[in-house]
Structure formats: structure tokens, C-alpha cells
VEXLOTI-453731 format. One record per residue (C-alpha): chain; x, y negated, z negated; residue number from 1. Coordinates in Angstrom, 1 decimal, padded with zeros to 4 digits. Layout:
<pts>
+------+--------+--------+--------+--------+
! senu !     px !     py !     pz ! drengu !
+------+--------+--------+--------+--------+
!    A !      X !      Y !      Z !    NUM !
...
+------+--------+--------+--------+--------+
</pts>
This chain:
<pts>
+------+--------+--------+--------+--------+
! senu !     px !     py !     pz ! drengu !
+------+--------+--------+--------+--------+
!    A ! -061.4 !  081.2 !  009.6 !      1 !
!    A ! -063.9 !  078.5 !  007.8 !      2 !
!    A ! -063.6 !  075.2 !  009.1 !      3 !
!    A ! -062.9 !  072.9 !  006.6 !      4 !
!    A ! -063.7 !  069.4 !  006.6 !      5 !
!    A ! -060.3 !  067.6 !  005.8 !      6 !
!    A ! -062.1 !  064.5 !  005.6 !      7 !
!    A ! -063.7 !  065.2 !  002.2 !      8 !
!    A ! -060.9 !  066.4 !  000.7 !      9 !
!    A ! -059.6 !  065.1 ! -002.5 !     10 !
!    A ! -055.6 !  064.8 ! -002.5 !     11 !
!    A ! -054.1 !  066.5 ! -005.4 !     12 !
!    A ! -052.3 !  063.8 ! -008.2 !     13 !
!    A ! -048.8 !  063.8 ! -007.3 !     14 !
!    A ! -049.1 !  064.8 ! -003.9 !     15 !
!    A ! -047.9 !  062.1 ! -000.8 !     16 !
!    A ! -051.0 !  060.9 !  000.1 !     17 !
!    A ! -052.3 !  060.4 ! -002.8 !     18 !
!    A ! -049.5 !  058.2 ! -003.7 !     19 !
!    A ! -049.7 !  056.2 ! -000.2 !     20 !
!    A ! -051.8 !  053.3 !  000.2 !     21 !
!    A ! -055.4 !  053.7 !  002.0 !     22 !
!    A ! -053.6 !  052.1 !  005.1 !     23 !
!    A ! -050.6 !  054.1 !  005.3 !     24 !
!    A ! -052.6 !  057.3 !  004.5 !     25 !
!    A ! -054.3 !  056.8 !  007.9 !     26 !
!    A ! -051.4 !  056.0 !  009.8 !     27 !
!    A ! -050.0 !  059.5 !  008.9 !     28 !
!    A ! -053.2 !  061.5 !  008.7 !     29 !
!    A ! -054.3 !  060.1 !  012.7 !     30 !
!    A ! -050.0 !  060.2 !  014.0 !     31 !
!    A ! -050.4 !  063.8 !  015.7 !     32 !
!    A ! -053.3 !  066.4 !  016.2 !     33 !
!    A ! -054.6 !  068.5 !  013.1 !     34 !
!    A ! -052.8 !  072.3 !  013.5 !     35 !
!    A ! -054.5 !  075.4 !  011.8 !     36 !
!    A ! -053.0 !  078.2 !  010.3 !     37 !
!    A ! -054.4 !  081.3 !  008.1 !     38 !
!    A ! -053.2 !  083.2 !  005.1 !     39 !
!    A ! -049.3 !  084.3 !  005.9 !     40 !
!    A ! -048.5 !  082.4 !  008.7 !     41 !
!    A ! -045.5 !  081.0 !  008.3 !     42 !
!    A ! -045.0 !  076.8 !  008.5 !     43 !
!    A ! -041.1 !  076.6 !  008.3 !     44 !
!    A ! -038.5 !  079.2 !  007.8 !     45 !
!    A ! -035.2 !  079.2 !  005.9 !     46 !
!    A ! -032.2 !  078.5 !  007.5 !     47 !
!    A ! -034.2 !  077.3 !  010.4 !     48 !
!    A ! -032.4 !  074.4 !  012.3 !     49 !
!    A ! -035.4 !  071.7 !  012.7 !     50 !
!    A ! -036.3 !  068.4 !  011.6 !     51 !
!    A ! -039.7 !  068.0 !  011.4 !     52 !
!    A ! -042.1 !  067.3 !  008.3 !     53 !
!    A ! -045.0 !  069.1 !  007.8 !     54 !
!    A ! -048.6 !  067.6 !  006.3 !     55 !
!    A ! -051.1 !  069.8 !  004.6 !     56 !
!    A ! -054.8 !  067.7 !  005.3 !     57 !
!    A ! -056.2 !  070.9 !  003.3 !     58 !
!    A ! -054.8 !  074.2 !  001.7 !     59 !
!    A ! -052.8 !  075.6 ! -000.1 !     60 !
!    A ! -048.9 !  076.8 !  000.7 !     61 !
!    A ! -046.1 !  078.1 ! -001.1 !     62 !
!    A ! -042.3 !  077.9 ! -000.6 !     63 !
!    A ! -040.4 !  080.9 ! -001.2 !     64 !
!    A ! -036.2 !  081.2 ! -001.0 !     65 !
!    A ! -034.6 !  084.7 ! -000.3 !     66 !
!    A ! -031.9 !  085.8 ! -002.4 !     67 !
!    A ! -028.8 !  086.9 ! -001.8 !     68 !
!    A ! -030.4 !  090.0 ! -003.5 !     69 !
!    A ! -032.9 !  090.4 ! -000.7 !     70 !
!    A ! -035.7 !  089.3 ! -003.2 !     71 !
!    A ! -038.5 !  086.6 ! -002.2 !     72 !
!    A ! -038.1 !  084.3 ! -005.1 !     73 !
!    A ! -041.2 !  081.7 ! -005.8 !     74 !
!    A ! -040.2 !  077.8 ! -005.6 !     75 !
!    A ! -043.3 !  075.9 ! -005.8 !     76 !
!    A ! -046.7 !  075.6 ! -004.6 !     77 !
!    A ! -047.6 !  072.9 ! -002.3 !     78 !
!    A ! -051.4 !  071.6 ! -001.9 !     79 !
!    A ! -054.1 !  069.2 ! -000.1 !     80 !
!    A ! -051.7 !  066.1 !  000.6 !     81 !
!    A ! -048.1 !  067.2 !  000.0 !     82 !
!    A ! -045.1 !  066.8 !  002.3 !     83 !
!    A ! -043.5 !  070.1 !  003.3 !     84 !
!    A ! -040.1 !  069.8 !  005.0 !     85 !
!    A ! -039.1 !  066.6 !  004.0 !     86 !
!    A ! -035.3 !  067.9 !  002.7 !     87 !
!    A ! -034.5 !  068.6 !  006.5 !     88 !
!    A ! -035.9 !  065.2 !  007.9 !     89 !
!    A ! -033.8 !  063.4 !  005.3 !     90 !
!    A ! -030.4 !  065.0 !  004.8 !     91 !
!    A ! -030.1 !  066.8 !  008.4 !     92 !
!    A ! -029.6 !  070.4 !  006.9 !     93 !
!    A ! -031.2 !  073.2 !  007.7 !     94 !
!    A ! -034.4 !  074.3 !  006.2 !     95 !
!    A ! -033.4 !  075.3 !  002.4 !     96 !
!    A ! -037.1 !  077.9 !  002.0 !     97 !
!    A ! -039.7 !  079.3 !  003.9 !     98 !
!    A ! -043.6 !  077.6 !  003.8 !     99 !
!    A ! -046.3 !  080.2 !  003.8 !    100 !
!    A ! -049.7 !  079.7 !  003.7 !    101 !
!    A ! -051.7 !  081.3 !  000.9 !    102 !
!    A ! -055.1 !  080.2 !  002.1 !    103 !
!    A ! -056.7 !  078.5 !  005.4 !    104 !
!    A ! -055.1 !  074.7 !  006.2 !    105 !
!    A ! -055.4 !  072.2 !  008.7 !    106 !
!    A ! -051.5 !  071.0 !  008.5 !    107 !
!    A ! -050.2 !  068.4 !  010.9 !    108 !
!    A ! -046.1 !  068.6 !  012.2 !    109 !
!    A ! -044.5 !  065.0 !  012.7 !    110 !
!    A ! -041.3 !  064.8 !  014.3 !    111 !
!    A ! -038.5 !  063.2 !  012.5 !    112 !
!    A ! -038.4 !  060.4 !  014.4 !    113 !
!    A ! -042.0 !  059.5 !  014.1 !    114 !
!    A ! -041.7 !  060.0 !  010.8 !    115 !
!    A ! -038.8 !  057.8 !  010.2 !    116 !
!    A ! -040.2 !  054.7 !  012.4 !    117 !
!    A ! -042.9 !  055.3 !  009.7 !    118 !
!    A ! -041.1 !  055.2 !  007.1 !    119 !
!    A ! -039.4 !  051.7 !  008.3 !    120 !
!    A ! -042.7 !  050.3 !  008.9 !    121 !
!    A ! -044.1 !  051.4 !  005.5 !    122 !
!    A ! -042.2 !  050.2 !  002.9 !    123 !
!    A ! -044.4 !  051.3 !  000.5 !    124 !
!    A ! -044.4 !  054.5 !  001.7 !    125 !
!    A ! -040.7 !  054.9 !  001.6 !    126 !
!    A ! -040.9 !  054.4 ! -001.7 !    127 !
!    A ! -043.7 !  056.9 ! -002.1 !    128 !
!    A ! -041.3 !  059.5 ! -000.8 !    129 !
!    A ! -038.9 !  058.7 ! -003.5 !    130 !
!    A ! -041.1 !  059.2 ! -005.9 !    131 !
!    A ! -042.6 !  062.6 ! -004.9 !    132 !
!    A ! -039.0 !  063.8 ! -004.4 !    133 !
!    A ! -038.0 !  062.3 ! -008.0 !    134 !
!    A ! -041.0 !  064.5 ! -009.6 !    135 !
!    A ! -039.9 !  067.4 ! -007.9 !    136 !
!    A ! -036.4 !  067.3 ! -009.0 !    137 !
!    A ! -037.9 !  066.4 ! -012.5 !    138 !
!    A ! -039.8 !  069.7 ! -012.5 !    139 !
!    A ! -036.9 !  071.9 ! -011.2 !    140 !
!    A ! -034.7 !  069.7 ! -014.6 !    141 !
!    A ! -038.0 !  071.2 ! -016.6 !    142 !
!    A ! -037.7 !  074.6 ! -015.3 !    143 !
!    A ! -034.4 !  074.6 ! -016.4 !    144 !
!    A ! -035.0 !  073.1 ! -020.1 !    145 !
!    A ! -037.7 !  075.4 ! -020.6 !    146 !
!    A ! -036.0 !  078.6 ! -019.2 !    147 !
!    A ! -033.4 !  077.9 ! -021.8 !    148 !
!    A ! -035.3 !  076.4 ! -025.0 !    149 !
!    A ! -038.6 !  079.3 ! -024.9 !    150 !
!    A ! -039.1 !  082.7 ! -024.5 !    151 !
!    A ! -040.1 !  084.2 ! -021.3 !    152 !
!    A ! -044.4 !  084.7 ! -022.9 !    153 !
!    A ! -044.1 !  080.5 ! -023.4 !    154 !
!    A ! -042.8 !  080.1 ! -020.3 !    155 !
!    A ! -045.7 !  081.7 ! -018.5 !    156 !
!    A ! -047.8 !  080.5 ! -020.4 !    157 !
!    A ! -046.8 !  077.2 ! -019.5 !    158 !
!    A ! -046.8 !  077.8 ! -015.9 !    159 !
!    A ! -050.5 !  079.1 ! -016.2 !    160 !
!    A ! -051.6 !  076.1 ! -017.9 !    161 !
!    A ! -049.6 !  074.0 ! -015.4 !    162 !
!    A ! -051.0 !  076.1 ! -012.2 !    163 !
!    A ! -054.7 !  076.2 ! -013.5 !    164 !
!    A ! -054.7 !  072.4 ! -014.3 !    165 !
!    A ! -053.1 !  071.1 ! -011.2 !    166 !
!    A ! -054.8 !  073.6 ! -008.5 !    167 !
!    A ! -057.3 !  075.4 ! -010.4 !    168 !
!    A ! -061.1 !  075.3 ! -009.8 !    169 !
!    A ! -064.0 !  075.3 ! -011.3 !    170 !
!    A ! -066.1 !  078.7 ! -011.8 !    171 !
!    A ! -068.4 !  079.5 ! -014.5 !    172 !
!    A ! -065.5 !  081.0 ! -016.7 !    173 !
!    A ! -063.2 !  078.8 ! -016.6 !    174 !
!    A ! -060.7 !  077.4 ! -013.8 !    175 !
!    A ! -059.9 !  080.0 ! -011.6 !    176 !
!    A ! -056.1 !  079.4 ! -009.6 !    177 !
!    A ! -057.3 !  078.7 ! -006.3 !    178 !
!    A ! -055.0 !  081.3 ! -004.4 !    179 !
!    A ! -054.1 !  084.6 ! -004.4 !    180 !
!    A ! -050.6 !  084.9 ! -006.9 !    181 !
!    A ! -049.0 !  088.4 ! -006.7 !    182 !
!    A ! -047.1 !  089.1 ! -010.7 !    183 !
!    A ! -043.9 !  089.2 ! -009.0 !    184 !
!    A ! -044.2 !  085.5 ! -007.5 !    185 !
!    A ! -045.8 !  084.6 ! -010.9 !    186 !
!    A ! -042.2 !  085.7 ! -012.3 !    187 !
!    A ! -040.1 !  084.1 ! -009.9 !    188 !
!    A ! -042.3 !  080.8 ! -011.2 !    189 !
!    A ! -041.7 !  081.6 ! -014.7 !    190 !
!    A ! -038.1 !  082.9 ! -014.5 !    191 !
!    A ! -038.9 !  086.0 ! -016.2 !    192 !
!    A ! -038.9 !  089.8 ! -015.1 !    193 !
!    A ! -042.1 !  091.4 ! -013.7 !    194 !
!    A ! -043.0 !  093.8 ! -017.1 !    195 !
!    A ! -042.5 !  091.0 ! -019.1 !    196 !
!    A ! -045.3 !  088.7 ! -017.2 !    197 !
!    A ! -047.3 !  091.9 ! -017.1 !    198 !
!    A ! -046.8 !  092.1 ! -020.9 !    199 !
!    A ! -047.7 !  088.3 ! -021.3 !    200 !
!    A ! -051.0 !  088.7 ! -019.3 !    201 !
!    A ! -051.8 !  091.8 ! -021.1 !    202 !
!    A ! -051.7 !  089.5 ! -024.2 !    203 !
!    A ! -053.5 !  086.6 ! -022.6 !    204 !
!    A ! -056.0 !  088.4 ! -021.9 !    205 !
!    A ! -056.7 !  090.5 ! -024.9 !    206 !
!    A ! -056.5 !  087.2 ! -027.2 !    207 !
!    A ! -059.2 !  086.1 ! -024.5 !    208 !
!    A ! -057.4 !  083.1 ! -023.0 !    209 !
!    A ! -057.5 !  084.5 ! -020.0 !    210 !
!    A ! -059.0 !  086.8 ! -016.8 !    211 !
!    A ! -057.5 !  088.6 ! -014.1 !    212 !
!    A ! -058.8 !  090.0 ! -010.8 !    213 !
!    A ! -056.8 !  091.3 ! -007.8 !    214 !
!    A ! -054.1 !  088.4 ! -007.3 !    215 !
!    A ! -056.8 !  086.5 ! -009.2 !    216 !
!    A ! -056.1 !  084.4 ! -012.5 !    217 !
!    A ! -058.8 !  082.2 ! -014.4 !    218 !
!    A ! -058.2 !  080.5 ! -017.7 !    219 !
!    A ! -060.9 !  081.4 ! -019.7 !    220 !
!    A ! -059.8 !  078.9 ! -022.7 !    221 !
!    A ! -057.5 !  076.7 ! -021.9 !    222 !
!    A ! -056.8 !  075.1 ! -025.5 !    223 !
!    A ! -055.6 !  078.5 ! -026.8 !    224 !
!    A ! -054.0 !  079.0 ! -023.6 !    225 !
!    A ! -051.9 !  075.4 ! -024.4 !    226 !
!    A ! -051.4 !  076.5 ! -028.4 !    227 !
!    A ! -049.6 !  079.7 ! -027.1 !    228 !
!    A ! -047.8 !  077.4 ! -023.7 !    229 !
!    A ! -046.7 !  075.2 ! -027.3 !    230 !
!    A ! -048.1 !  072.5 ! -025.5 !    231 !
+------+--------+--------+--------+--------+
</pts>
């Protein structure tokens, strides 16, 4: 696995520690030893009965729910700086999804209690919590607006754009999504079958907003990409 120098990292807009102030980020970052992990391991597991938070220093993980259908269904992505098991450490339930990671991370686990002395010490970092956890509830409310006012091609659209603007990176043709994305977990995202995201890409990319590789996605031209996300 390539070592990766946390300490250079850039913490993703939204995310906790980019929300924290430059003293409270260190508390948390230097509170227990760094951890490593590599593509699939898994952080947390649904239904598991545990407390503790997790902190991605660098990386990229996604959270995934299984169905009552047996189906892995696609939550959300979580990047450089986010919390990951928060729910558990706050409400004492057990773990609601599973964390995965899609690439290599240096992740840190805090127990709840730490993290709750910190949290009491921090005022400004409680309240930093409440605001991560307000956005994410305001983007589950805009999944649910959008799967019922646009059709399913919008929709991915709109994740795409979404995706490639928040974790995308920077190639030579255009902003590649920085992790592997399989077109069934690209549907779960969207809320829309598997043929009709294969449909949709088909379309993306012939109007040439778009490439694909294997599990690979790069916008190509993202202002057409935004026209057909009706953005």
C-alpha cells in the first residue's frame, strides 16, 4: 500500500475537520494512533453493537445498507476529514450501514467516551457536529425531492456532477471521480435501475460529456454535463 502523507492533505468542504477550528482539528487528529486500511476492508458493520467514531486523515470510504432484499444499496461517500460512525456514538443504536474503504486511508477509531469529553471541551466543535449532521440530512431531503420531481437520466446526471465536483480530480480530460464506482452502486446513488444508468452513461458519453473506464468516470465537460443535471 502507498504511504500517504496525511499531513498535506486538503480536507474536503463540508467535511468535520474542515469545519473545526485549527485547534480543535489537532486535538482530534493527535487523540489516538493513525490506523491503515486498503481497498475493501471493512471500518464498521451494520447492525454491529459499538460506539466508536471513526476519522478518515486520508481516503476515500463509502457506506452501504443491505436490504431487506439482500441487495447492497449505496448511501453516501465519505472522504479526507469526515466522521464515520457518529449516529452510534450519539443515539446509542447499533450501527445503521457498513463503511468500506474504496481506496487506501489512514483512519483513526476514538472511543465514545473520548470523543464525548471532546465534544464538552470543544464547544465549537459540538456545534460542528450539528452542522455536518444537518447537511447530511439536508442531502438525504434532496434525494428525495429530486427522486420525485426528475427523471432517473437528471438524476444521474446530477449525482455525476455532484460526485465529480466534490471528490473528483484533476486529469488532462477533465475531473476524473477519484474511486472506483461499480453502475450498480452508481444506481443505488441515483435511485434508479441499473439499465437505466447504463442508458444514461451511454448518452453522456456519446453527447461527449463524459468518459468511462473500468469503475472509472471522468467528466469531460462539465457545463453540458450541468445543462443536462438542469443545474
Amino acid at each position: 500500500m502507498s504511504v500517504i502523507d496525511v499531513d498535506t492533505v486538503t480536507w474536503a468542504p463540508g467535511s468535520y475537520l474542515h469545519r473545526l477550528t485549527a485547534q480543535a482539528r489537532d486535538s482530534l487528529r493527535t487523540m489516538t494512533p493513525r490506523r491503515r486500511a486498503e481497498p475493501g476492508d471493512v471500518l464498521i458493520s451494520q447492525g454491529a453493537v459499538e460506539r466508536h467514531v471513526i476519522l478518515l486523515h486520508s481516503g476515500i470510504s463509502k457506506v452501504t445498507v443491505l436490504t431487506a432484499e439482500g441487495v447492497d444499496s449505496l448511501l453516501a461517500i465519505r472522504v479526507s476529514g469526515d466522521l464515520i460512525g457518529e449516529m452510534s456514538a450519539l443515539n446509542d443504536l447499533p450501527r445503521s450501514a457498513t463503511a468500506t474503504a474504496c481506496t487506501p486511508l489512514v483512519y483513526s477509531v476514538i472511543r465514545r467516551s473520548r470523543f464525548q469529553t471532546f465534544l464538552e471541551h470543544q464547544p465549537s466543535a459540538a456545534l460542528a457536529l450539528a452542522g455536518m449532521v444537518a447537511d447530511r440530512l439536508r442531502w438525504a431531503n434532496q434525494f428525495r425531492v429530486d427522486f420525485t420531481a426528475y427523471p432517473a437520466r437528471v438524476r444521474v446526471a446530477r449525482v455525476l456532477v455532484k460526485m465529480a465536483l466534490t471528490y473528483g480530480r484533476r486529469t488532462t480530460t477533465g475531473l476524473e471521480i477519484g474511486f472506483e464506482l461499480t453502475q450498480s452502486e452508481l444506481a443505488s446513488l441515483c435511485g434508479a435501475a441499473e439499465v437505466t444508468v447504463q442508458k444514461s452513461l451511454r448518452e453522456f458519453r456519446q453527447a461527449g460529456s463524459i468518459i468511462t473506464g473500468y469503475r472509472t468516470v471522468t467528466v469531460v465537460d462539465l457545463d453540458l454535463l450541468q445543462r443536462t443535471a438542469e443545474l
